[in-house]
TORBARO-124489 format. One record per residue: y, z, x of N, C-alpha, C in turn; residue in three letters. Coordinates in steps of 0.02 Angstrom, whole numbers, plus 50000, padded with zeros to 5 digits. Layout:
YZXYZXYZXala/...
This chain:
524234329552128524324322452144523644318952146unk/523564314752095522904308452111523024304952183unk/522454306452223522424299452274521984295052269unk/522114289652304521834282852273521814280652352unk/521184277652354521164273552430521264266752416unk/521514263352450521504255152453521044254152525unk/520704248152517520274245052561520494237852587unk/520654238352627520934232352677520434226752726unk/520284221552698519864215652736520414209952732unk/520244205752782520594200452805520024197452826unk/520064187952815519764183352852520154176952820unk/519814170352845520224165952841519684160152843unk/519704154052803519314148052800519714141052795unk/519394136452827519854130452825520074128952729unk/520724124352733520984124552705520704121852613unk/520074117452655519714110052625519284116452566unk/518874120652604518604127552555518764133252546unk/519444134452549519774139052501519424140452441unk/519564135852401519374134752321518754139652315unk/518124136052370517434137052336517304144552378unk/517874145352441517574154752474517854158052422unk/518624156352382518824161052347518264164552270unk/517834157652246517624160452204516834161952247unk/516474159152277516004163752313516224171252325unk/516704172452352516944179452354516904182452271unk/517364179952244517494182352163516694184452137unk/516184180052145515414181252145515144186252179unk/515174189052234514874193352276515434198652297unk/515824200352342516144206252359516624207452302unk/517104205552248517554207652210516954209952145unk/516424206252126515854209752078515604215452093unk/515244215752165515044222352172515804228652202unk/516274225852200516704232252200516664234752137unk/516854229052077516874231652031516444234451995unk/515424233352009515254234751979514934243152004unk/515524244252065515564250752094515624257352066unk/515364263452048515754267652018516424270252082unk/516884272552038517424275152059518034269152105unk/517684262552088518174258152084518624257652037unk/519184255852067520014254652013520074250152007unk/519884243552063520064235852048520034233952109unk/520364225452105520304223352153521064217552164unk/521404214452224521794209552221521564206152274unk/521674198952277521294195852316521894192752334unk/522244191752404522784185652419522694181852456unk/522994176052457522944170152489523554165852520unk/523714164052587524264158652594523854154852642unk/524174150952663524084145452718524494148752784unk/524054148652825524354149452905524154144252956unk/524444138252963524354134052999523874128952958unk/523104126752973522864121152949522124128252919unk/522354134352899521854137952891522164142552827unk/521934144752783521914147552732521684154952742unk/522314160352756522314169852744521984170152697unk/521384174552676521294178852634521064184752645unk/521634189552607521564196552605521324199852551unk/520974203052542520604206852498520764215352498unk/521114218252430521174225852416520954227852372unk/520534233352378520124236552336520474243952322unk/520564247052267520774253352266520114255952233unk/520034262852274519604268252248519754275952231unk/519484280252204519524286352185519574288152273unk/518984287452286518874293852348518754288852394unk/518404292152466518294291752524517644288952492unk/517204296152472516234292852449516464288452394unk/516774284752372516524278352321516594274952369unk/516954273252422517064266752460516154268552506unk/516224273552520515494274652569514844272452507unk/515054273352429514494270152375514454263452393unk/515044259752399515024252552405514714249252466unk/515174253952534515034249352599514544253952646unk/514314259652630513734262252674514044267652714unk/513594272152741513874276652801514674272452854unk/514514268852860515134266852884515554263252876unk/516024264252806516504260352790517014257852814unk/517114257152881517424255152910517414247252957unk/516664244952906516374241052934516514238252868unk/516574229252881516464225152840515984224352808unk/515914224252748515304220852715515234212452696unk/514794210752698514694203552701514114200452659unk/514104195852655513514192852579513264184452633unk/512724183452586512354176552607512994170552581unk/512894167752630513614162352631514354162052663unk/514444168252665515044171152699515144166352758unk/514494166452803514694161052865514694154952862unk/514394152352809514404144352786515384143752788unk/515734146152770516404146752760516704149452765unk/516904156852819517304158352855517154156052922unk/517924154952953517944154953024518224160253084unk/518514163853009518894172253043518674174352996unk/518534181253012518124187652993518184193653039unk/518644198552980518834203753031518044207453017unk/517954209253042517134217253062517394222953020unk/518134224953052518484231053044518844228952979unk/518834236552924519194238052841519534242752886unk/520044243352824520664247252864520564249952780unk/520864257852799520664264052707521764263752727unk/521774265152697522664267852681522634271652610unk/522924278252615522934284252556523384280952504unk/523594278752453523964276752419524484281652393unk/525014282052422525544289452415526224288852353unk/526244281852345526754280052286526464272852259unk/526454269152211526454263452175526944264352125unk/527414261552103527704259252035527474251752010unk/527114251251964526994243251944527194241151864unk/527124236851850527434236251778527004233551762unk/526384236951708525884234051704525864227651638unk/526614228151622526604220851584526864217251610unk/527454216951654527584212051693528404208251679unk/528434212551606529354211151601529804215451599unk/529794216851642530454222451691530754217151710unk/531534220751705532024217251725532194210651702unk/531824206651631531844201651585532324203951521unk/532754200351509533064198951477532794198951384unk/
């Protein structure tokens, strides 16, 4: 069996800079995941919770040491870039690892289309 880690961050920015944290992020933490070895990818989500804008960020990796390549002896700690505080107002500290034990995805996307 391949295992695959996913990497779990959460934070949240008013609603007004969404737009410009999402691609500051897309610039700094989703680049250097990817330009990670033993990175798989990345999904970035977003809704509105009240007058503030969720964003969650998942990273899947090979192992335990690629995520420790990316985020340091202690991956369990957030990593963070110049700007981050200009535009978050929540910021979790704490990544959460989860073993990835099943996925089915349809990597084209027309399942169940006619």
């Amino acid at each position: 069996m391949v295992t695959v880690i996913m990497r779990r961050w959460r934070g949240a920015v008013r609603a007004e800079h969404a737009e410009r944290y999402l691609a500051h992020q897309s610039e700094t933490g989703v680049r250097e995941y990817r330009a990670t070895p033993g990175n798989r990818g990345a999904v970035v989500l977003r809704r509105p919770v009240g007058d503030l804008v969720e964003v969650v960020t998942l990273s899947l990796w090979d192992s335990m040491d690629d995520v420790r390549r990316f985020a340091g002896d202690e991956p369990e700690r957030a990593v963070f870039y110049p700007g981050d505080d200009d535009l978050l107002v929540e910021k979790d500290e704490h990544v959460d690892h989860w073993e990835v034990v099943e996925a089915d995805l349809d990597p084209g996307g027309d399942r169940g289309r006619s």
